[in-house]
C-alpha positions in Angstrom: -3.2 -0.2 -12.2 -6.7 -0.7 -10.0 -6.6 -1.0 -6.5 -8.4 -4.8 -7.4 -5.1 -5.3 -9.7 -2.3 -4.5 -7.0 -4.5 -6.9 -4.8 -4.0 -9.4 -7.3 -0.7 -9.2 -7.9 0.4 -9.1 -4.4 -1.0 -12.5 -4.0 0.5 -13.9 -7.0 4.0 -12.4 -5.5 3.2 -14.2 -2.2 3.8 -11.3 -0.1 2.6 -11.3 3.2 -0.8 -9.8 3.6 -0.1 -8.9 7.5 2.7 -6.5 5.2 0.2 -4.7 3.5 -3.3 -2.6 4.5 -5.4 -1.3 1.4 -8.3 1.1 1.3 -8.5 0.1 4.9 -6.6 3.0 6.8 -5.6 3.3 10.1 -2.1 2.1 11.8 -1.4 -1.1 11.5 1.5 -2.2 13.0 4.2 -2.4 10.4 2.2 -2.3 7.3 2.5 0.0 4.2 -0.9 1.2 3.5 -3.0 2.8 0.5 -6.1 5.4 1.1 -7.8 7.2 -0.3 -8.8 10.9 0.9 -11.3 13.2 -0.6 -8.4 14.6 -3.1 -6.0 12.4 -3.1 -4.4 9.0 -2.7 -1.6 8.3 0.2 1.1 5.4 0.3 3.1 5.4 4.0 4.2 3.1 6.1 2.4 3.0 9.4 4.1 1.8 12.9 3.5 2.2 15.5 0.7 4.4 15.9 2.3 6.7 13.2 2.8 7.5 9.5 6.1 7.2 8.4 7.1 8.1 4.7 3.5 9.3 3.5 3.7 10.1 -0.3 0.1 11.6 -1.7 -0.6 11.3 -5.2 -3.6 12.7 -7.5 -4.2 9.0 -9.1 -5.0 5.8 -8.0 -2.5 4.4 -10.6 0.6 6.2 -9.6 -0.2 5.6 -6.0 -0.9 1.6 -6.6 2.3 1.3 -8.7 4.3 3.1 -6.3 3.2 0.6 -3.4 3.6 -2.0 -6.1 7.3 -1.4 -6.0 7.6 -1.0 -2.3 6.3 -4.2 -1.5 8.8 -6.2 -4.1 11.2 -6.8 -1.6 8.8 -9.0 0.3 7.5 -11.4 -2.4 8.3 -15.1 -2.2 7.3 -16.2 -5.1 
């Protein structure tokens, strides 16, 4: 899964896009977020003003599917 394809799919779930930051970074307030660093990619859940739960992982697959899952609980369609 692409970062574009997560995107997608979040919509077609209907989750709320103030739940959800991508390739954006920063701390949003009470938004899981995906990045991208120079090695790796990062999943967390940023409020306020920190990182809670930060998982890294070496592909942009495993780290889109992983937020994927996270966000399920907040789809309304």
């Amino acid at each position: 899964m692409t970062v574009n394809e997560l995107e997608k799919i979040l919509i077609q779930k209907d989750v709320p896009q103030n739940m959800y930051s991508i390739l954006v970074g920063g701390f949003p307030n009470e938004a899981f977020c995906l990045v991208k660093s120079d090695s790796a990619w990062e999943v967390y859940y940023s409020e306020r003003g920190q990182k809670r739960g930060a998982k890294k992982f070496s592909s942009e697959s495993e780290a889109c599917e992983y937020m994927n899952k996270k966000l399920d609980k907040y789809a309304r369609a």
